[in-house]
N, CA and C atoms as an extended XYZ file, in Angstrom:
264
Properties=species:S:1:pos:R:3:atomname:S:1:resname:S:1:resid:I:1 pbc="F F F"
N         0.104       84.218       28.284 N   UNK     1
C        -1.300       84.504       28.110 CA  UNK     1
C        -1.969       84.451       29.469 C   UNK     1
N        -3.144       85.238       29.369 N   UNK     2
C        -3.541       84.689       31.145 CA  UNK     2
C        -4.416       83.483       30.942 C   UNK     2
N        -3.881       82.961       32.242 N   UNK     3
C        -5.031       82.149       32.343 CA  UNK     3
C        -4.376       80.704       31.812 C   UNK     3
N        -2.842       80.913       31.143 N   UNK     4
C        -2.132       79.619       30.469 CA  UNK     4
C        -2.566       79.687       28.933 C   UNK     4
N        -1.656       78.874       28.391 N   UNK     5
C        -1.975       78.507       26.865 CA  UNK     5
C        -3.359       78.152       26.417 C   UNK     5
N        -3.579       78.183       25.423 N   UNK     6
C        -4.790       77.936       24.429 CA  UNK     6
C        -4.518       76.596       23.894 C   UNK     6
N        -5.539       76.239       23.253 N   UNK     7
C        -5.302       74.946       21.999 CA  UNK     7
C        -6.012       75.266       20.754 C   UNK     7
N        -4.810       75.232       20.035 N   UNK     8
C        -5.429       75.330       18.732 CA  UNK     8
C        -5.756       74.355       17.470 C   UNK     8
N        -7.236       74.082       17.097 N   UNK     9
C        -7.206       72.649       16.537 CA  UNK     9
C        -7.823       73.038       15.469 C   UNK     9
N        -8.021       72.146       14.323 N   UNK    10
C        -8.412       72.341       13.063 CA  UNK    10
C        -9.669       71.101       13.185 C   UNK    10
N       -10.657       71.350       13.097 N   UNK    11
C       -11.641       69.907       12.889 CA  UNK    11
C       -12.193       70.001       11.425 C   UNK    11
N       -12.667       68.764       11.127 N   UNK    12
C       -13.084       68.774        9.777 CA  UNK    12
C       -14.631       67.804       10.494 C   UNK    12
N       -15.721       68.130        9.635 N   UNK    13
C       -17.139       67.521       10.323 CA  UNK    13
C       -17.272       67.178       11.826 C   UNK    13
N       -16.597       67.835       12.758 N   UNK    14
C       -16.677       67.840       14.064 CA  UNK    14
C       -15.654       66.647       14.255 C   UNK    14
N       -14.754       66.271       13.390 N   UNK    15
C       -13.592       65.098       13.930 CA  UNK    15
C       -12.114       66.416       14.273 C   UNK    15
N       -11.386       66.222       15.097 N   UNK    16
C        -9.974       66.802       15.486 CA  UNK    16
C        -9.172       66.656       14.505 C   UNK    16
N        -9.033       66.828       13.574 N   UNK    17
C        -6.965       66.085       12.602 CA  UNK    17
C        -6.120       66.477       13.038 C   UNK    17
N        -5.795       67.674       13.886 N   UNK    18
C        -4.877       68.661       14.262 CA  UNK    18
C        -5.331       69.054       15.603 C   UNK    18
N        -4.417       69.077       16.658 N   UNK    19
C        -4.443       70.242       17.883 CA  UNK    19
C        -3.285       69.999       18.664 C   UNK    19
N        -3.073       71.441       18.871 N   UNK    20
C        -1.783       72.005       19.506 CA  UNK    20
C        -1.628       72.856       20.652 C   UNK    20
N        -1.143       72.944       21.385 N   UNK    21
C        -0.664       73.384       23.095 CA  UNK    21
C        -0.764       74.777       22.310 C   UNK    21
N        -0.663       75.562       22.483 N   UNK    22
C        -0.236       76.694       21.969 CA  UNK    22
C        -0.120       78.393       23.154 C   UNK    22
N         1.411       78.383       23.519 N   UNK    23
C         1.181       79.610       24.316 CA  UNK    23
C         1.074       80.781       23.992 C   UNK    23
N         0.942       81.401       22.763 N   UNK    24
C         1.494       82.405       22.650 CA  UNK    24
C        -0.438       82.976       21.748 C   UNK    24
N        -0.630       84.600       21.873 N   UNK    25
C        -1.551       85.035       21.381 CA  UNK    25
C        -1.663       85.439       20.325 C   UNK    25
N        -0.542       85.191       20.093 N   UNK    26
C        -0.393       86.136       17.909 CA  UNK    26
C        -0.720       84.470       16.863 C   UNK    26
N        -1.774       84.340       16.616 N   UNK    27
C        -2.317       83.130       16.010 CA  UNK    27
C        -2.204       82.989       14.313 C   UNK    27
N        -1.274       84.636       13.875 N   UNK    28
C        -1.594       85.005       12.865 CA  UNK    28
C        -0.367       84.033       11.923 C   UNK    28
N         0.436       83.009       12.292 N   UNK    29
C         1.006       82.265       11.452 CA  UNK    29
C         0.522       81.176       10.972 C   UNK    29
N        -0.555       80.896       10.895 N   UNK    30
C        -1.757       79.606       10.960 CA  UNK    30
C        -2.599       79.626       10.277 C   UNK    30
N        -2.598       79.224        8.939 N   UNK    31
C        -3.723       78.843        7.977 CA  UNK    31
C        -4.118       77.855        7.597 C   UNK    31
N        -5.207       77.998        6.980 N   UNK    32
C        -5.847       77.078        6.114 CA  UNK    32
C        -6.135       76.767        4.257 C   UNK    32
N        -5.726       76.360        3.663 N   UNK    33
C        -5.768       76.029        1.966 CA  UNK    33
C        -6.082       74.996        1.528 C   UNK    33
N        -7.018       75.142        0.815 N   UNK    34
C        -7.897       73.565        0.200 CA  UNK    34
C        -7.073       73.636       -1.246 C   UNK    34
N        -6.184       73.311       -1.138 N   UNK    35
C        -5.415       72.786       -2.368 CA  UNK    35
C        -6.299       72.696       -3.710 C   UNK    35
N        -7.691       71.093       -3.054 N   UNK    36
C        -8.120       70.608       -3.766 CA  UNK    36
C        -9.230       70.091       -2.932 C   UNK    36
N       -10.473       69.647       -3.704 N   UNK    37
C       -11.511       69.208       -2.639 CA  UNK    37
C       -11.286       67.699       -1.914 C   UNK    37
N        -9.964       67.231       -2.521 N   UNK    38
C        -9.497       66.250       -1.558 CA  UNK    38
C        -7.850       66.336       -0.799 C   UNK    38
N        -7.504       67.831       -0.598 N   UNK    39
C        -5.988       68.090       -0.525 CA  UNK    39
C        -5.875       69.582        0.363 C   UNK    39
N        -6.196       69.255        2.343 N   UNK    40
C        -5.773       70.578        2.776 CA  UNK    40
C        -4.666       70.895        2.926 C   UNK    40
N        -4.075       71.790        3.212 N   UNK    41
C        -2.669       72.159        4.011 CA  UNK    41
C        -2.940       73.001        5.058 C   UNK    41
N        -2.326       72.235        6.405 N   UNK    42
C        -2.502       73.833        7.341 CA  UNK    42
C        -0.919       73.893        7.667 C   UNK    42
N        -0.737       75.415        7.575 N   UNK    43
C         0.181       75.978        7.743 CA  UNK    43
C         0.291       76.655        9.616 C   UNK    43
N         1.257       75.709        9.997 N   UNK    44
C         1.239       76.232       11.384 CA  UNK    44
C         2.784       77.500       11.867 C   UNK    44
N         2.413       77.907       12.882 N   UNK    45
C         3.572       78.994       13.799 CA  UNK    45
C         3.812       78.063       14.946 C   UNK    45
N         5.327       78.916       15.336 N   UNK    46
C         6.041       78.557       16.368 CA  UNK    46
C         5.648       79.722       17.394 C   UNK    46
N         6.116       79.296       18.814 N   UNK    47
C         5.466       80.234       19.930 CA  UNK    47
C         7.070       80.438       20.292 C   UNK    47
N         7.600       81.716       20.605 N   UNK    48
C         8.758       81.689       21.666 CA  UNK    48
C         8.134       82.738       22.751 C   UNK    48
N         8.430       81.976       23.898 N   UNK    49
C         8.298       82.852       24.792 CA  UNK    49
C         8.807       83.606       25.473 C   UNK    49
N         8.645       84.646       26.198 N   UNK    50
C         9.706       85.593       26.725 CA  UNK    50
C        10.603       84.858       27.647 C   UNK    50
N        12.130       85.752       27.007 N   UNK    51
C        12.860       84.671       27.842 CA  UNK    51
C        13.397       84.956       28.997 C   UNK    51
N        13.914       83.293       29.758 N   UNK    52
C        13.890       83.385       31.012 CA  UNK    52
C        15.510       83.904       31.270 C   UNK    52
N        16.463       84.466       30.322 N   UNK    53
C        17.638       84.870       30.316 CA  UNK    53
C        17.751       85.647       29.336 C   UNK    53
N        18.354       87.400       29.744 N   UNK    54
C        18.474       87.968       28.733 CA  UNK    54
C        18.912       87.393       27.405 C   UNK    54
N        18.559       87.276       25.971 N   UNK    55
C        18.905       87.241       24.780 CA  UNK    55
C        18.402       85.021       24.488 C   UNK    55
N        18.237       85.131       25.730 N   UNK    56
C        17.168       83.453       24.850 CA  UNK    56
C        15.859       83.684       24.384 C   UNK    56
N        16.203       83.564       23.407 N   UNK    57
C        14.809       83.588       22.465 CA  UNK    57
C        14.383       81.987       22.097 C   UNK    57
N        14.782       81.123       22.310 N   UNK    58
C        14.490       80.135       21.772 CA  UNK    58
C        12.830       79.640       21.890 C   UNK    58
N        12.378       79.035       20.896 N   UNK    59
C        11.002       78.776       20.182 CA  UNK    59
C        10.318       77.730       21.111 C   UNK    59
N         9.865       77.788       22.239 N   UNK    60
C         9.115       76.973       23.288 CA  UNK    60
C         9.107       75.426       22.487 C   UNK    60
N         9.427       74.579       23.201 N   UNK    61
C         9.679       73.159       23.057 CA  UNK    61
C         8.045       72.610       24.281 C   UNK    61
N         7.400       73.823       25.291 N   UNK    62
C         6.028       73.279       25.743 CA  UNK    62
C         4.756       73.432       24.729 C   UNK    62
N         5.048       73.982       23.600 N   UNK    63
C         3.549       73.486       22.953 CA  UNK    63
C         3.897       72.468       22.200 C   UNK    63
N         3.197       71.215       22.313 N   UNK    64
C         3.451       70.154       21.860 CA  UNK    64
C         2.126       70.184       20.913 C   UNK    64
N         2.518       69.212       19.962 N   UNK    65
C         1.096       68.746       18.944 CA  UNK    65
C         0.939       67.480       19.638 C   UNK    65
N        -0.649       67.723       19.569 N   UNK    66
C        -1.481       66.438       20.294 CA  UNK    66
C        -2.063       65.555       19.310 C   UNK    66
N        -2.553       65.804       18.082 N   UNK    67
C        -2.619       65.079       17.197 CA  UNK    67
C        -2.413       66.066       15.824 C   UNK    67
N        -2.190       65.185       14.715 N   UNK    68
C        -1.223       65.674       13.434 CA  UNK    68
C        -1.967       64.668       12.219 C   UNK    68
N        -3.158       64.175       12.044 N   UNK    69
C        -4.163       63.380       11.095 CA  UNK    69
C        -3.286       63.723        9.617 C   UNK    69
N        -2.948       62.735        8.924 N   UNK    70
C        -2.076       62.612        7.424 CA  UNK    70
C        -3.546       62.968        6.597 C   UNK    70
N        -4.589       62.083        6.797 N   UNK    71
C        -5.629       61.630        5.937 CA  UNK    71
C        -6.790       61.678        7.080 C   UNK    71
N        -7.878       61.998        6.675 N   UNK    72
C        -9.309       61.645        6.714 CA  UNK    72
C       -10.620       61.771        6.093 C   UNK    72
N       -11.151       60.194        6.168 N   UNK    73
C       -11.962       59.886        4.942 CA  UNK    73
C       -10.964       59.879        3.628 C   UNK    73
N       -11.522       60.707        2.658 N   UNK    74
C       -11.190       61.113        1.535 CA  UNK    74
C       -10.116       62.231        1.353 C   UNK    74
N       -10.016       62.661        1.846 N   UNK    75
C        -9.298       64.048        2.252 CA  UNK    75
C        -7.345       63.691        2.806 C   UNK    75
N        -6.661       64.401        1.951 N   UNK    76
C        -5.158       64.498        2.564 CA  UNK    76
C        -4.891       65.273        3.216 C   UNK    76
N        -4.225       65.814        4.101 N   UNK    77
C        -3.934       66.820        4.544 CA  UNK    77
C        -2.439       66.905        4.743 C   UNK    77
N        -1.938       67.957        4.565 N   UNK    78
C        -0.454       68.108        4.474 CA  UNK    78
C        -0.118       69.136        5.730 C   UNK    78
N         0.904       69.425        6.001 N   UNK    79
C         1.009       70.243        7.093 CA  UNK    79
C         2.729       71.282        6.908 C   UNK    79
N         2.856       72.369        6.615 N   UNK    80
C         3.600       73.460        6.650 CA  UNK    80
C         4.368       74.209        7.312 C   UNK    80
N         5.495       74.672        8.151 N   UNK    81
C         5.517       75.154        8.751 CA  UNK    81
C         5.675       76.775        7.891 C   UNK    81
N         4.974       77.527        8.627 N   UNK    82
C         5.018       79.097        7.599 CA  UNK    82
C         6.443       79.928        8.487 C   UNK    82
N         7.259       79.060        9.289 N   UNK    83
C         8.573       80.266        9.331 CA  UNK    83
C         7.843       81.542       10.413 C   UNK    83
N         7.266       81.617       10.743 N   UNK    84
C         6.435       82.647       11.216 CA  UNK    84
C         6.623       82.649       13.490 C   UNK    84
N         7.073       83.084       13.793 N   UNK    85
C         7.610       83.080       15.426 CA  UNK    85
C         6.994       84.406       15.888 C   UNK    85
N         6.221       83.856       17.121 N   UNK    86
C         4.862       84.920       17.753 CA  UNK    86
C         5.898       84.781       19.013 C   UNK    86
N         5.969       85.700       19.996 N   UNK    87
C         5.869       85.814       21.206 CA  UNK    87
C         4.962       86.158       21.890 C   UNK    87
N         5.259       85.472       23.255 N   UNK    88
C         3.879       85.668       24.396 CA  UNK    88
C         3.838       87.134       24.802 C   UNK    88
């Protein structure tokens, strides 16, 4: 991406539960589902980036999750991975 990775975070009433390094620009593996009015799920993507040897594709191990919240307040939150691999 230019300029370096993004972060992508989920807040609930201006608190963080979720945010992630994220290099890659295809954001489209990443949702949101209110189960229930006390039960989210976010469904996150993997980033691989172009690789540094013909035929490595492997799924970047630099976007790290910075925080991953189980619960807040009242609210559960579950977390998904949707299978879903963006390149930079």
């Amino acid at each position: 991406m230019w300029g370096g990775p993004d972060t992508i975070y989920v807040s609930l009433m201006g608190q963080k539960v979720y945010v992630r390094v994220y290099g890659c620009d295809d954001s489209s593996g990443y949702t949101l589902h209110w189960e229930s009015p006390h039960k989210l799920t976010v469904t996150y993507s993997a980033c691989r980036p172009y690789p540094s040897r013909p035929g490595d594709y492997s799924v970047a191990e630099s976007d790290p999750v910075q925080q991953m919240l189980r619960s807040w307040n009242d609210i559960e939150i579950g977390y998904k991975d949707s299978g879903h691999v963006a390149t930079q």
